[in-house]
Biotite code that builds the C-alpha atoms (Angstrom):
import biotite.structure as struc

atoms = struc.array([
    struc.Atom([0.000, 0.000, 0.000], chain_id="A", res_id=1, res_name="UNK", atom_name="CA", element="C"),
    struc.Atom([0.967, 3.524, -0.683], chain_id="A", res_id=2, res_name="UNK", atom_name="CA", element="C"),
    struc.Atom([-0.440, 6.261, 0.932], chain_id="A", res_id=3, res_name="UNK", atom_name="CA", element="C"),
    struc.Atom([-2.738, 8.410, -1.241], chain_id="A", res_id=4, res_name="UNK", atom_name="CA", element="C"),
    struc.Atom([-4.450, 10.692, 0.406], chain_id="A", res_id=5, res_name="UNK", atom_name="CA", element="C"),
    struc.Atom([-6.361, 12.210, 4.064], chain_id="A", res_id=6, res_name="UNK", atom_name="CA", element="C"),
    struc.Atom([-10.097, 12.518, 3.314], chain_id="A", res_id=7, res_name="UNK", atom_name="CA", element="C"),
    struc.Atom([-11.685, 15.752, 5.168], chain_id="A", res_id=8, res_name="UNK", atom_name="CA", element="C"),
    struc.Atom([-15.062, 16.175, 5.518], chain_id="A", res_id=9, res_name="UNK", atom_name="CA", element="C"),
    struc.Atom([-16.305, 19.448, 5.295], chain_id="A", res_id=10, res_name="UNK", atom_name="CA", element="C"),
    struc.Atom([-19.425, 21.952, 5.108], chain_id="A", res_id=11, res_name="UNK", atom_name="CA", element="C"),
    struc.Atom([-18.653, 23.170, 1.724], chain_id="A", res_id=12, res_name="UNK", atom_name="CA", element="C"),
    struc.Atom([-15.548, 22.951, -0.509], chain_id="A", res_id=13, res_name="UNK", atom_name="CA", element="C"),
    struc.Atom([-14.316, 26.427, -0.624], chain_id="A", res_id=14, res_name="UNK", atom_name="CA", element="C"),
    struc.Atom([-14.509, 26.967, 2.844], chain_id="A", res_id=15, res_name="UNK", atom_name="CA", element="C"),
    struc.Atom([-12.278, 23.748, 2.965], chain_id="A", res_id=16, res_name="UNK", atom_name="CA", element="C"),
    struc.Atom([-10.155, 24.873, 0.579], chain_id="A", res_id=17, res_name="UNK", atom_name="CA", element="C"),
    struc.Atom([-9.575, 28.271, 1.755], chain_id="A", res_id=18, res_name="UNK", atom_name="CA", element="C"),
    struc.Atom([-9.039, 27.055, 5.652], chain_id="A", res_id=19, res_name="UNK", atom_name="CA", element="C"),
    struc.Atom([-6.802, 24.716, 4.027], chain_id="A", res_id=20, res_name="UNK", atom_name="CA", element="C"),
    struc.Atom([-4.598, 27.190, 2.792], chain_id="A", res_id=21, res_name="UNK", atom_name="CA", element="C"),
    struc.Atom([-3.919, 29.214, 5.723], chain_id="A", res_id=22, res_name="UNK", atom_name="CA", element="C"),
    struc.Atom([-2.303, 26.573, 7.314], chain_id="A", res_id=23, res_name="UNK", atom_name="CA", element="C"),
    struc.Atom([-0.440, 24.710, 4.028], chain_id="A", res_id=24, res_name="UNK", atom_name="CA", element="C"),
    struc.Atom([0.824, 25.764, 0.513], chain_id="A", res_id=25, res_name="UNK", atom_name="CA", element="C"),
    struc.Atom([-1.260, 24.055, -1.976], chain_id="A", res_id=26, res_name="UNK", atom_name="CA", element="C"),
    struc.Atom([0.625, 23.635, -5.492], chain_id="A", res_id=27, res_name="UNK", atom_name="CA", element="C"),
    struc.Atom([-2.586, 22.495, -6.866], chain_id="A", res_id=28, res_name="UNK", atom_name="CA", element="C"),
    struc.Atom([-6.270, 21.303, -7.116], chain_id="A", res_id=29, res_name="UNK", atom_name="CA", element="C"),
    struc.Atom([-8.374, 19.019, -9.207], chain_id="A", res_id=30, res_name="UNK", atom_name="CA", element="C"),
    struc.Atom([-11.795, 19.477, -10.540], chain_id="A", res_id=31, res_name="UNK", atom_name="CA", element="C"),
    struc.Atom([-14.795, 19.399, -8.680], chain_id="A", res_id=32, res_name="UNK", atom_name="CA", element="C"),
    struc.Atom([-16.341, 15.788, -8.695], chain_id="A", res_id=33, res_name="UNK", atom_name="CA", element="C"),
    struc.Atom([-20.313, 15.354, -7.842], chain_id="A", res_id=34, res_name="UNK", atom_name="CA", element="C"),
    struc.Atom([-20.779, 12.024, -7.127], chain_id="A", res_id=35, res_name="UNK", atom_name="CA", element="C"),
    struc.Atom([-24.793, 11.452, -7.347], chain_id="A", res_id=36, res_name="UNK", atom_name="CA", element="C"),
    struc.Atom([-24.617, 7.889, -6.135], chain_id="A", res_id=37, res_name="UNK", atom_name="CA", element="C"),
    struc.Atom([-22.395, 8.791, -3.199], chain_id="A", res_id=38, res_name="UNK", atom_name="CA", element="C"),
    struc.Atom([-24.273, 12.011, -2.410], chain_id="A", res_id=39, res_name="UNK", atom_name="CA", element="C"),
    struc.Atom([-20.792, 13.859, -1.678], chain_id="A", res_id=40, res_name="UNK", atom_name="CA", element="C"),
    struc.Atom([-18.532, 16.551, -3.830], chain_id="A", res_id=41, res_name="UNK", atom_name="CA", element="C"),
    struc.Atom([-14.991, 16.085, -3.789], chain_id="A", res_id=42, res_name="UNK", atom_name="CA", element="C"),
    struc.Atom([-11.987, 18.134, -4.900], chain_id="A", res_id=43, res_name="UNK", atom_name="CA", element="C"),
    struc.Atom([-8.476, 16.951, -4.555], chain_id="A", res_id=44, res_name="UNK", atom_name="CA", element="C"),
    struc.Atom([-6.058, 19.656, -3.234], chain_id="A", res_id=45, res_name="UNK", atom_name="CA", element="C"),
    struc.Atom([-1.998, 18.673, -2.914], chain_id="A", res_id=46, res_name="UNK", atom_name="CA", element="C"),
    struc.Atom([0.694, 20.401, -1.097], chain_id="A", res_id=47, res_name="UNK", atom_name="CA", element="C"),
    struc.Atom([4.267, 21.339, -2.279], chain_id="A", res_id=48, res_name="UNK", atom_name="CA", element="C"),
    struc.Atom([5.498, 18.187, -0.750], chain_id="A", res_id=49, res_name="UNK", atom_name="CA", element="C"),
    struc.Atom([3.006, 15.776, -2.754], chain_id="A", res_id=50, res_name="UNK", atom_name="CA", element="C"),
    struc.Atom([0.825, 14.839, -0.446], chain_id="A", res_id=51, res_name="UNK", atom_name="CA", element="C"),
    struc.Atom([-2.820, 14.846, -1.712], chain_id="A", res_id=52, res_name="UNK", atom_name="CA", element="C"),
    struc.Atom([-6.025, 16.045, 0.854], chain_id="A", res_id=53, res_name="UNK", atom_name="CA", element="C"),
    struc.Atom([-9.211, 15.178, -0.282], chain_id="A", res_id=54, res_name="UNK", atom_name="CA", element="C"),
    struc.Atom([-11.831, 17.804, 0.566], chain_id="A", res_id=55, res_name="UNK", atom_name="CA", element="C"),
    struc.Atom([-15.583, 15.922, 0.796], chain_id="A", res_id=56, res_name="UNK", atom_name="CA", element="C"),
    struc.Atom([-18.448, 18.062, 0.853], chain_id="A", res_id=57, res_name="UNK", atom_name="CA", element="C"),
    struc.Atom([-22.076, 17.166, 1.168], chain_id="A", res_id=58, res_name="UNK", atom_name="CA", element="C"),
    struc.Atom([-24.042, 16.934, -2.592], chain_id="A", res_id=59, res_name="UNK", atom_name="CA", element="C"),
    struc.Atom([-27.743, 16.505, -1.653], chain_id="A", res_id=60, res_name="UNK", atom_name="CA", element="C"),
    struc.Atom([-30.230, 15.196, 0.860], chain_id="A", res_id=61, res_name="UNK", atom_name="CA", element="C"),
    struc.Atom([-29.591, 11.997, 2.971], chain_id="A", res_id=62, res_name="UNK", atom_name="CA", element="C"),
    struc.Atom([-25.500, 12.318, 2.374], chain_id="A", res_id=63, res_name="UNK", atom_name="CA", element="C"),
    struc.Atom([-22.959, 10.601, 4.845], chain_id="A", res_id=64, res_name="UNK", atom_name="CA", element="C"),
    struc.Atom([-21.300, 14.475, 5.560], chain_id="A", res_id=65, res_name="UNK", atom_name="CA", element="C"),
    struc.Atom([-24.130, 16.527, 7.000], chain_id="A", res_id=66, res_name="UNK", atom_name="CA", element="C"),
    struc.Atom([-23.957, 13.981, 10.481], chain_id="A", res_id=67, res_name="UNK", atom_name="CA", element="C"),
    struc.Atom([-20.142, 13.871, 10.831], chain_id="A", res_id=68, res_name="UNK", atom_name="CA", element="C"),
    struc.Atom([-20.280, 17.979, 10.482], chain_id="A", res_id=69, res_name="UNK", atom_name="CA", element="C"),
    struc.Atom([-23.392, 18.348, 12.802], chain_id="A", res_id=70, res_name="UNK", atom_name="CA", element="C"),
    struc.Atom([-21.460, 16.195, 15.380], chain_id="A", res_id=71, res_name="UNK", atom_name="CA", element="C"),
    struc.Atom([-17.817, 17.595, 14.648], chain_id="A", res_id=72, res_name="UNK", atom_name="CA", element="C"),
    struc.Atom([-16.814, 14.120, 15.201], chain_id="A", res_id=73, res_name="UNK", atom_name="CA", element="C"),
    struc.Atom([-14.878, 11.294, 12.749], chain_id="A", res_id=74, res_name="UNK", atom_name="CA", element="C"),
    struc.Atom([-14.374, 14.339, 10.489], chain_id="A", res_id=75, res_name="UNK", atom_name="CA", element="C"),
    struc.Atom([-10.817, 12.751, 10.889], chain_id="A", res_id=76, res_name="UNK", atom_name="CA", element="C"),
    struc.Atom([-8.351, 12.219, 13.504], chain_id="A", res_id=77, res_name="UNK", atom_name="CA", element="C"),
    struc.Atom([-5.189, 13.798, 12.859], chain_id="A", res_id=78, res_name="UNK", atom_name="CA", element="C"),
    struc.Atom([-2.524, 14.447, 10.476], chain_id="A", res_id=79, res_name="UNK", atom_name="CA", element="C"),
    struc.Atom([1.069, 14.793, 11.340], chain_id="A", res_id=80, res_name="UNK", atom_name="CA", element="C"),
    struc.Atom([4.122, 17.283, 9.631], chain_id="A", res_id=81, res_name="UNK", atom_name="CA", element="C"),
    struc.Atom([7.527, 17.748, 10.933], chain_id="A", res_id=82, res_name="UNK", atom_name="CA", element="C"),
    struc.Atom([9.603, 20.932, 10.951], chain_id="A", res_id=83, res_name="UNK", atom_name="CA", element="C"),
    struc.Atom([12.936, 22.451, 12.116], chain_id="A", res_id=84, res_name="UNK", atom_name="CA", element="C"),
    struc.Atom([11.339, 25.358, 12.375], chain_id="A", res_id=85, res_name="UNK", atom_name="CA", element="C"),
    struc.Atom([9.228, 24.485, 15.427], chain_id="A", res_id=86, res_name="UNK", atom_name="CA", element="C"),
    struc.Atom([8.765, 27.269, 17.699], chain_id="A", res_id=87, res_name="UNK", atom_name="CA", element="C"),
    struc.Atom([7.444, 29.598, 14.337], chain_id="A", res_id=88, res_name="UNK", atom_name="CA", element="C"),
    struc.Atom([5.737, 27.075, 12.923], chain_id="A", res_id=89, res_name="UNK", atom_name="CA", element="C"),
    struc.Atom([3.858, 27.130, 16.666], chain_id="A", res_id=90, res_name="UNK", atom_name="CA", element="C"),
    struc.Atom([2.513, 30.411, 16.209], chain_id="A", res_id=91, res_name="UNK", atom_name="CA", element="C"),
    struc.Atom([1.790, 30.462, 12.344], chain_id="A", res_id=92, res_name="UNK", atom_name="CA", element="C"),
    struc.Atom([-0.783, 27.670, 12.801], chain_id="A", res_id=93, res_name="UNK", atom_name="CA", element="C"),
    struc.Atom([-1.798, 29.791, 16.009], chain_id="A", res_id=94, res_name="UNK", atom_name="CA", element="C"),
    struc.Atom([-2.225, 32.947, 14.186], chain_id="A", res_id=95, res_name="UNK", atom_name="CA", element="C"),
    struc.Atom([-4.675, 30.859, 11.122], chain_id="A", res_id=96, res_name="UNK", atom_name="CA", element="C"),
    struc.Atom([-6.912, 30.016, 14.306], chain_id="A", res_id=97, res_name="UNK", atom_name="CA", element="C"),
    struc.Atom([-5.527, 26.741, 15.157], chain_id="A", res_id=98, res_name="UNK", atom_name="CA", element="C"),
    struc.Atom([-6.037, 26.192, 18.721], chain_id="A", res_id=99, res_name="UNK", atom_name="CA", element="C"),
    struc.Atom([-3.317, 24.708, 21.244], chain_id="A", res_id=100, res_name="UNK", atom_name="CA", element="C"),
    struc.Atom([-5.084, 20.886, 22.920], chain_id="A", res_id=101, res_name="UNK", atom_name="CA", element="C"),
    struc.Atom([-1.697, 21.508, 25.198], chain_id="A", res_id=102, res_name="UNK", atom_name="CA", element="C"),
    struc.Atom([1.692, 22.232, 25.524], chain_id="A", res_id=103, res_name="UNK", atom_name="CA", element="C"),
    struc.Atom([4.114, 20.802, 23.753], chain_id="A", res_id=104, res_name="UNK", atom_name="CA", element="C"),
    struc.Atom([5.406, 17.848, 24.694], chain_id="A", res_id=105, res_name="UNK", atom_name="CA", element="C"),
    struc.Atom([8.541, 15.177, 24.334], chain_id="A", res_id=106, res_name="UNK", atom_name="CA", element="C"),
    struc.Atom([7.702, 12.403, 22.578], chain_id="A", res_id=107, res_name="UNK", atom_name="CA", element="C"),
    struc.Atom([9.526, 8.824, 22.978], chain_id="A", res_id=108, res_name="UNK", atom_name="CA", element="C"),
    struc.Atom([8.270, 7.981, 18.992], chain_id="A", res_id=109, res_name="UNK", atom_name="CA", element="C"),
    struc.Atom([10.269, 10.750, 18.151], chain_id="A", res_id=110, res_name="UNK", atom_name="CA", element="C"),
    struc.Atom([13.262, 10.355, 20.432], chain_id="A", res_id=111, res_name="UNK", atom_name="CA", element="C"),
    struc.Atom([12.242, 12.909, 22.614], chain_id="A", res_id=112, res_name="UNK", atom_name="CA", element="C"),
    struc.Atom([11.473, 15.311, 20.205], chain_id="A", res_id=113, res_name="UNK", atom_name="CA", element="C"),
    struc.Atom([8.638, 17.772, 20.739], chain_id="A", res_id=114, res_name="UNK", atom_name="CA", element="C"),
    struc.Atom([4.952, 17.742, 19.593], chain_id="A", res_id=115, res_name="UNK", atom_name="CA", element="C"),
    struc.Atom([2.130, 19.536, 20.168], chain_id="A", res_id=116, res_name="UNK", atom_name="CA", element="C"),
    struc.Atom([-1.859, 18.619, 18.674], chain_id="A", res_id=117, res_name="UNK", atom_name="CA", element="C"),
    struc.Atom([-3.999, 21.768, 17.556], chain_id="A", res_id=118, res_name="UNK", atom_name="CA", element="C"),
    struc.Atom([-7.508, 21.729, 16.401], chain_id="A", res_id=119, res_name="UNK", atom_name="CA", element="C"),
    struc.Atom([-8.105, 23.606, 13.545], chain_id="A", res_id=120, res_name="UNK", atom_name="CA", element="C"),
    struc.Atom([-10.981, 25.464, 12.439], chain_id="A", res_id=121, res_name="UNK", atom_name="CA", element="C"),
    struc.Atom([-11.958, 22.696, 10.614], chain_id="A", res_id=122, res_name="UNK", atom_name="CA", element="C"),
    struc.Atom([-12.106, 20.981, 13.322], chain_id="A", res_id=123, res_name="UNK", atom_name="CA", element="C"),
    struc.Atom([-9.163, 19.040, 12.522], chain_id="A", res_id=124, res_name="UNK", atom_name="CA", element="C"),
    struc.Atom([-6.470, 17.314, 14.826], chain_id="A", res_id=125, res_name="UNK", atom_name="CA", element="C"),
    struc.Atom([-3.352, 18.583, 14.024], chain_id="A", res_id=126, res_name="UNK", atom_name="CA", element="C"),
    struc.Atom([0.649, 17.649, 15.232], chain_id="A", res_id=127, res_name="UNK", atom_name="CA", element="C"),
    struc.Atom([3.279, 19.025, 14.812], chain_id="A", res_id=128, res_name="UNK", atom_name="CA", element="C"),
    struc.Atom([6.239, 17.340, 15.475], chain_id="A", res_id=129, res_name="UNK", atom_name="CA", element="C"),
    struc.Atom([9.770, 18.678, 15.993], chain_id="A", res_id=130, res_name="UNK", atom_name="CA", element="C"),
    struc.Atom([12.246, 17.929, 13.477], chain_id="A", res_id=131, res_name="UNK", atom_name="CA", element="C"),
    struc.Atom([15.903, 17.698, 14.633], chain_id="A", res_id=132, res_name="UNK", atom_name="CA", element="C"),
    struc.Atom([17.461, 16.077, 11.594], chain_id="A", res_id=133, res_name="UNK", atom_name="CA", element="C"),
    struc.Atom([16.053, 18.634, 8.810], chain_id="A", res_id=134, res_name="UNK", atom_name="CA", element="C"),
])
């Protein structure tokens, strides 16, 4: 298996996109994709480093979105990045809106380096996680 991509639900695509944005440089975007039989709009949305975020919107009545919005839970669970550049990568996520679940932490996984989890205005779980080796 390689990884392809971390599905998103959200309320509407552009506001996915744009939140999207504030907190990572996307090279590029598909097309729009209704899927009828799935009830659900999709649009594909990759960073500078490749990987690929699928954005899934409701598309009619009866759709498997609307619930997982309403109860701002499943949307997903988190996604992970690394950076050297810890400390002002911190306060750029904190200045899109991202808010702190703690303080930053060691982590054993990462021989002790640091990582913190933010949720994200799209109600996202976020980590960040302290690159020493960049």
């Amino acid at each position: 298996m390689i990884f392809d991509h971390i599905g998103i639900f959200v309320k509407d695509l552009n506001y996915g996109y744009n939140e999207l944005g504030k907190m990572f440089e996307i090279s590029h975007k598909s097309d729009v994709y209704h899927d009828h039989l799935l009830k659900v709009s999709v649009q594909f949305c990759y960073d500078r480093g490749g990987i690929c975020y699928e954005l899934v919107a409701p598309f009619g009545a009866n759709n498997p979105v609307d619930a997982v919005i309403k109860n701002g839970s499943k949307i997903l669970n988190h996604i992970a990045y690394k950076t050297s550049q810890f400390d002002a990568t911190v306060s750029k996520l904190r200045e899109t809106g991202c808010m702190p679940l703690g303080k930053p932490q060691p982590a054993i996984a990462f021989n002790g380096s640091r990582v913190i989890f933010f949720l994200t205005p799209l109600r996202l779980i976020f980590e960040l996680i302290e690159d020493t080796y960049e």
